[in-house]
C-alpha positions in Angstrom: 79.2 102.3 78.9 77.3 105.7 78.7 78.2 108.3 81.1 75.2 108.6 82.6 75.2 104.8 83.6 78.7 105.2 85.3 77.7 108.0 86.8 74.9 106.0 88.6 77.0 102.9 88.8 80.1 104.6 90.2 78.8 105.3 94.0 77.2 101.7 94.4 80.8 100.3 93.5 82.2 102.5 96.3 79.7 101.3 98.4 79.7 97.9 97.2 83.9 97.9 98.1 83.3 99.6 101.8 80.6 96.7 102.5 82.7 93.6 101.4 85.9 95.3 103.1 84.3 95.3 106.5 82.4 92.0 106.0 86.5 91.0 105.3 87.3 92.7 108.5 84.5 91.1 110.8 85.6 88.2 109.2 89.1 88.3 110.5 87.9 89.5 113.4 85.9 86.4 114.7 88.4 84.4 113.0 90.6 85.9 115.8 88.2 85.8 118.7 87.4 81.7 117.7 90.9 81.3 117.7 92.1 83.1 120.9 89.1 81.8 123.2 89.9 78.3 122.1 94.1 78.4 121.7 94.5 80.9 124.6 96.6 83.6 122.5 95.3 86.9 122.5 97.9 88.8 120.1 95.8 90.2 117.9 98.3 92.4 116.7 100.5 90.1 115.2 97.7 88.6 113.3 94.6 90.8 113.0 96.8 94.2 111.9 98.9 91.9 109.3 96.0 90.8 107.9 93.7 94.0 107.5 97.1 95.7 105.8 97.3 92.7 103.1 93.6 93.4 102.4 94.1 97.2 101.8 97.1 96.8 100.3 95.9 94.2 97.7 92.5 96.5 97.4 94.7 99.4 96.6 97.0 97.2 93.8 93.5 96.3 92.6 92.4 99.9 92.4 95.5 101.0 90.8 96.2 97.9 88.4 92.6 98.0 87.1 90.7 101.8 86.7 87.1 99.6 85.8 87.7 98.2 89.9 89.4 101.6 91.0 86.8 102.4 93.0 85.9 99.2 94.2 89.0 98.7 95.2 89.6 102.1 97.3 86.0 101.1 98.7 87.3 97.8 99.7 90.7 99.0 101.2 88.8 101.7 103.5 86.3 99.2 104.7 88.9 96.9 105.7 91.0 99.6 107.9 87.5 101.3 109.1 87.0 97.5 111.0 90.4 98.5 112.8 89.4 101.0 114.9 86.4 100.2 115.9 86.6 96.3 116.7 89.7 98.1 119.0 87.1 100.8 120.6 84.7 97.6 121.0 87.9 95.6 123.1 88.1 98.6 125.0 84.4 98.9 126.1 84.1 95.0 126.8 87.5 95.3 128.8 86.1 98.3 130.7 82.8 96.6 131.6 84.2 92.8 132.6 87.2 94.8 134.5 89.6 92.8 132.6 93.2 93.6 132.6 
């Protein structure tokens, strides 16, 4: 591949990564919500945190194991822990305005 091309290609890969990661995290996150509005367990830190830290961890053995996916993989990994905090901040605000405890 020239250098020119991986130049160009290099920052969609990234970008490419960050986008599946947090389609990964949504995607464990509703998994949750499904799950604890029709099972009745809300622990979603003994099943949504697991699960975010196998994807970056697997992301970042990807990255390393493979340089062609390294940034892919780094992409990946940070879009799955981005979905952390902010699925957390969006608890917090729907919490806060149904005065749940």
């Amino acid at each position: 591949m020239s250098d020119q091309l991986k130049n160009e290609t290099e920052p969609r890969t990234l970008r490419a990564g960050v986008l599946w990661g947090l389609a990964a995290g949504a995607l464990i996150w509703a998994l949750f919500f499904l799950q604890a509005t029709t099972v009745d367990l809300y622990s979603w830190e003994t099943t949504v945190v697991p699960a975010l830290t196998l994807i970056a961890l697997a992301a970042g053995a990807l990255a390393v194991a493979r340089p062609a996916l390294r940034r892919f993989g780094a992409g990946l990994a940070l879009g799955a822990l981005a979905v952390l905090p902010l699925a957390l901040a969006a608890i917090l605000v729907l919490f806060s305005v149904l005065n749940l405890e």
